[in-house]
Structure formats: structure tokens, C-alpha cells
N, C-alpha and C positions, 0 to 999 in steps of 0.2 A: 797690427791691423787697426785701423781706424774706424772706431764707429762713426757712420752721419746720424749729426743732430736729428730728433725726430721732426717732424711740420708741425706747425702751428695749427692748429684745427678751428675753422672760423667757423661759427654758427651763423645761422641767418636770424638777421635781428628782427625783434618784435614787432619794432617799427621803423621804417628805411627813414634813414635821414637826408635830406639834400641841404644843399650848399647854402647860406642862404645871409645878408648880413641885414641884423633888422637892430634899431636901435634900441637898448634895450634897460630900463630902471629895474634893480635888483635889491630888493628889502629885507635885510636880515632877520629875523625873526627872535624872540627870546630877549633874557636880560641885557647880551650888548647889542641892542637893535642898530641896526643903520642901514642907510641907504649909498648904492654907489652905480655908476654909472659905464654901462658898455656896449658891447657890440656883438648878438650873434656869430657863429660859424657856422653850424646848422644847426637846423631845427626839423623835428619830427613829431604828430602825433601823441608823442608817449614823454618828449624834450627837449633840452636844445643844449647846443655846449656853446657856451661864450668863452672870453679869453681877458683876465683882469689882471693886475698888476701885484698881486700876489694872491694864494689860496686864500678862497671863503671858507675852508671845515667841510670837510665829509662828514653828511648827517643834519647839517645847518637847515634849519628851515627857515625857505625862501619865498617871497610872493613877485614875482612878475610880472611888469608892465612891458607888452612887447607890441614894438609900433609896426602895423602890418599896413600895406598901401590899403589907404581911406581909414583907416580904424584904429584903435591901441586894443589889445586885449590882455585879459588879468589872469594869470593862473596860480596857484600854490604847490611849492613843492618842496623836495629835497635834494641837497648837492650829496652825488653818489657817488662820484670818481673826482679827481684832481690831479694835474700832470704841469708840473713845472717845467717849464719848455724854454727859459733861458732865466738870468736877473730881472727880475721887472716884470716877468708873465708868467701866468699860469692861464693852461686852459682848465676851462670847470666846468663838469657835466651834472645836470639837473634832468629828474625824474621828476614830471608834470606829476602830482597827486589829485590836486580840484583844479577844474576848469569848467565854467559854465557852458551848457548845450550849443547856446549859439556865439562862444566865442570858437571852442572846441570847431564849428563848421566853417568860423571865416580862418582859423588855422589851417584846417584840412585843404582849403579852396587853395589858401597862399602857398603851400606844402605843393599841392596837384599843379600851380601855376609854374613854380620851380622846378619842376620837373620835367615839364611838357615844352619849358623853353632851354632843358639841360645846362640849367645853372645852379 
């Protein structure tokens, strides 16, 4: 007899992510600082996963400049997942830690705007 695999059991996430590609400066933090440069996939309230050309480090702390229509905004955080997705790319997901009040609401605006036009 053959058992079936159990299902995956998806949680609902903290913060919904949409789709979204915003160009995006990524500053490494700590003794080998550097900066590189890329592109959004989504972004949400709590993060965003971009997709660079090889892993940053789970645990890296990051400071982002992300260009939102009219504005750049800065947030601080940490890379918490990493997924090698062919040679040449990994996607990398960042957990926002600091984000000031009013960058945090023109995120939330650009987040409510992607969504409202299901992109």
C-alpha cells in the first residue's frame, strides 16, 4: 500500500506580499561592507525579496534604498531566507527591522497601490 505524501500546510503570512519591481540599492553591513545593486520581486510591509546574482548571507545586515514612484525610501534590515534559483541567481528575502514612520506609509501607499491594480 502506498502512503500519500502529507500537504504542505501554508500559513497566512504576517504581511501579504504583492508583486512588485522597484529598483533597489542594497548595503551590506559589518566588516565586508558593500553595496550592489537590483531589482525587487515583491515587497510587503514587513519586506521584500529581490533576486541577485549570487547569495548575500542569511543574517547579513542590510540597509535599503528602494525607489518607490516619486520617492527613494530607507529601511534596515536582515537577509532571512536565500534560494538559489539557477547559476547566476539567487532570490533573497529581507525582513525590514527599522523603517522610519513616514517612509513605512509611502511603502504601505505603494504596497495598497499594487494591489488595487493586481500587479
Amino acid at each position: 500500500m502506498v502512503t500519500p505524501m502529507p500537504e504542505k500546510i501554508m500559513l497566512p503570512r504576517r504581511f501579504p506580499r504583492v508583486p512588485a519591481e522597484n529598483a533597489l540599492l542594497v548595503k551590506k553591513m559589518g566588516e565586508e561592507s558593500s553595496e550592489l545593486l537590483a531589482k525587487t520581486r515583491s515587497v510587503s510591509s514587513g519586506g521584500c525579496m529581490f533576486v541577485y546574482r549570487e547569495p548575500v548571507g542569511v543574517g547579513t545586515a542590510v540597509e535599503l534604498l528602494i525607489s518607490l514612484p516619486g520617492r527613494v525610501i530607507k529601511a534596515q534590515g536582515r537577509v532571512v531566507w536565500e534560494n538559489v534559483v539557477a547559476p547566476g541567481s539567487a532570490e533573497v528575502g529581507v525582513e525590514f527591522l527599522r523603517i522610519a514612520a513616514e517612509d513605512r506609509r509611502a511603502l504601505e501607499a505603494a504596497i495598497a497601490t499594487h494591489a488595487a491594480a493586481g500587479t
